[in-house]
C-alpha positions, 0 to 999 in steps of 0.5 A: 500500500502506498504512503499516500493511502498509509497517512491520508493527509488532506493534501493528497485527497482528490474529491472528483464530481460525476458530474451528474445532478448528485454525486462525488468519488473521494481518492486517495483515502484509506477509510480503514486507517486513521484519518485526520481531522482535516481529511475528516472535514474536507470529506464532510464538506464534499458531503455537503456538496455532493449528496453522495460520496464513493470510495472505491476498493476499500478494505473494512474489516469489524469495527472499522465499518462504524468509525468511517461512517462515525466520521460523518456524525454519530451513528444509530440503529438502523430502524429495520433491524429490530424488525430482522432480528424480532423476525428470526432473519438468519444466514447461516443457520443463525440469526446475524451476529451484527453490531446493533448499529449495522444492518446486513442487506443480503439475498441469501437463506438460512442456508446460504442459497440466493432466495426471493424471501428471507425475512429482510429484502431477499431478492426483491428490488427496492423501489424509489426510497429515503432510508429510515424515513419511517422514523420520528428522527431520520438520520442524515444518512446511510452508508453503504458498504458492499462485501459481495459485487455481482460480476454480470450487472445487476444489484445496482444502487441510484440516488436522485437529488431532492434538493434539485428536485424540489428546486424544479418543481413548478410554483404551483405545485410547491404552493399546493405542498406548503405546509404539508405533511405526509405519513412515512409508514413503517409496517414495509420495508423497501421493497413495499412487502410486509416487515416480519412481525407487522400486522398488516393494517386494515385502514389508513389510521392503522398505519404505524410510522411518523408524518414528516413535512412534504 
């Protein structure tokens, strides 16, 4: 490994634009190393900037998966997780064995084998979403880290840009939204199938889960 990757000094990190409505790559950081304050901080404003940052090729074994995403604010229990664990998602014949505040995203059964249902998102895919919504205090973000890249496509992950969005929006409609709020229901997970333990409602009032502003 290279020294420039061994001391992460500000000065030789490269936060490169994609160009596209939201987006940016950081180069020339090890996240699994420690990383200086002042790398910290450039990287947060590229955050704040971009929406969306990638690192490529990164190495995060145990506990150092946390203290990259702690250098973005202080991390929490993804809200999902309770749903996995009260539901008995296993892998490998055991239910997850996860940190509380890391949320494991798999297709796999309790053997291993690829399936469509396996008590989280299985092989379903996710539809246009913000993570945590359903929450009373969403977090102001995800991070993600993939352990296992499908070699013939698929499993592709996009954002979008909220702030753009709502920027494009016509007058009139952002009158008509002013003041609104809507319910972020949290008895599905992202792929709109039922999380394990949830009864399934029967009218909108039943709806669990928290109305935030529109």
């Amino acid at each position: 490994m290279s020294a420039q990757l061994k001391s992460n000094a500000p000065e030789d990190v490269q936060v490169v634009p994609s160009g596209k409505a939201v987006g940016a790559e950081i180069r020339g950081v090890d996240l699994s190393r420690p990383v200086p304050e002042a790398t910290k901080a450039l990287m947060r404003k590229a955050w704040a900037d971009h929406g969306v940052l990638l690192w490529r090729d990164q190495k995060l074994p145990d506990i150092s998966f946390l203290e990259a995403a702690g250098i973005f604010g202080v991390t929490k229990e993804p809200a999902a997780r309770k749903y996995q664990v009260a539901g008995g998602y296993k892998i490998g014949g055991k239910i997850v064995p996860l940190h509380p505040h890391v949320s494991l995203i798999s297709n796999l059964s309790e053997e291993g084998l690829p399936v469509r249902d396996n008590g989280a998102l299985g092989s379903y895919e996710v539809v246009w979403h913000s993570d945590n919504s359903y929450v009373e205090v969403p977090p102001a973000g995800s991070m993600l880290y993939a352990v296992v890249i499908p070699v013939n496509g698929g499993g592709d992950t996009w954002f979008n840009n909220q702030y753009l969005a709502y920027e494009e929006l016509p007058d009139e409609l952002k009158r008509a939204i002013a003041g609104k709020s809507q319910i972020h229901d949290s008895s599905r997970n992202s792929a709109g199938v039922l999380r394990p333990t949830v009864k399934l409602p029967s009218k909108p009032e039943e709806v669990p889960g928290p109305a935030h502003p529109l």
